[in-house]
N, C-alpha and C positions, 0 to 999 in steps of 0.2 A: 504494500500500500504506500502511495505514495506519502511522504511529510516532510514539513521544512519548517524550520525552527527561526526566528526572529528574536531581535532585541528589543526592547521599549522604544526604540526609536524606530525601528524597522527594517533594520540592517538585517538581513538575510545570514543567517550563519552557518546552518546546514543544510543538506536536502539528500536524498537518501537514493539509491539506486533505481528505483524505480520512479521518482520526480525526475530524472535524469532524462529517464522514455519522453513525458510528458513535455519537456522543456528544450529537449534535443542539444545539449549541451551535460558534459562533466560537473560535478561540483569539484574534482581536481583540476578542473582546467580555469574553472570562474574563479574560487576560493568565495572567501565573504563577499558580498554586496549590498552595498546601499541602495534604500529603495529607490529609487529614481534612476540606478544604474540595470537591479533584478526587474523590475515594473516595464523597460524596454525591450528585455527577451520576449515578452509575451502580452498580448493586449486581448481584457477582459471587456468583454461586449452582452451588450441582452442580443437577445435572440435576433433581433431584425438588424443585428449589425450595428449600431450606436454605442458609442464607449460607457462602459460599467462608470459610473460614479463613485469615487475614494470612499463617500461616506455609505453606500451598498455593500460593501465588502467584507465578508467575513473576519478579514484579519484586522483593517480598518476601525471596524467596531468591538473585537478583541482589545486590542491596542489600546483604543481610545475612550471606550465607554466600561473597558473592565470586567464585559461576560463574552459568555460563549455565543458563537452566532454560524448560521448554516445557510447558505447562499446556492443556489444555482446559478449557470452563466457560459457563457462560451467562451473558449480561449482559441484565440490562432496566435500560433510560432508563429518564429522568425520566417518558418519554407513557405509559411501562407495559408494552411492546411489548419482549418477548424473541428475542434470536438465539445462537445457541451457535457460540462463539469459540476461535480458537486464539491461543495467543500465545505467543512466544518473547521472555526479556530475556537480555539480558548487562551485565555491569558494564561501565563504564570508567575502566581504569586509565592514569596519566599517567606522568609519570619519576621513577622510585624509587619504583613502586609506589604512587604517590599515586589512592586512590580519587575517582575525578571525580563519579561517580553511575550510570547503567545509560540504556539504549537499553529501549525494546517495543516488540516487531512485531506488531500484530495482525493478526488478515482472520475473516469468515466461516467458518464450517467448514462442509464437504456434508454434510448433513440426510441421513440415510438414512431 
């Protein structure tokens, strides 16, 4: 399953072998990325094509308002080549409430 790990700010810190499929790039080849540099591999859209809004986004609303949040949407790579996605984030919180950054889960959604 795919997952990628974020900072409180939103710097990209892991993503796991099978985000890799998704994203069509290594995470040994990227390393970290800052959002505004990981947010240009990939452009989230609704369904008709129009760019997904920052504050619609699962990780977005993880990050920023502090729960868990579960989004549908579509992604096209970089090769142009779209599939519609689900994803779930949640924050992570440390001792005394200290925000660590958020987890996403993505996968595939069934195409009806």
């Amino acid at each position: 399953m795919p997952i990628m790990l974020f900072d409180p700010e939103g710097t990209l810190l892991f993503y796991n072998e099978p985000a890799e499929v998704i994203f069509g790039q290594r995470f040994e080849e990227t390393g970290e990325l800052r959002f505004e540099e990981w947010d240009k591999m990939v452009e989230f859209t609704e369904e008709d094509g129009s760019p997904l809004p920052l504050r619609a986004r699962a990780l977005v609303v993880a990050l920023h308002e502090y729960q868990a949040a579960h989004r549908a949407a579509w992604l096209r790579r970089q090769d142009g080549s779209r599939t519609k996605i689900e994803t779930t984030a949640f924050p992570l919180e440390g001792q005394g409430g200290r925000n660590l950054g958020a987890v996403v889960i993505l996968w595939e959604a069934q195409q009806r």
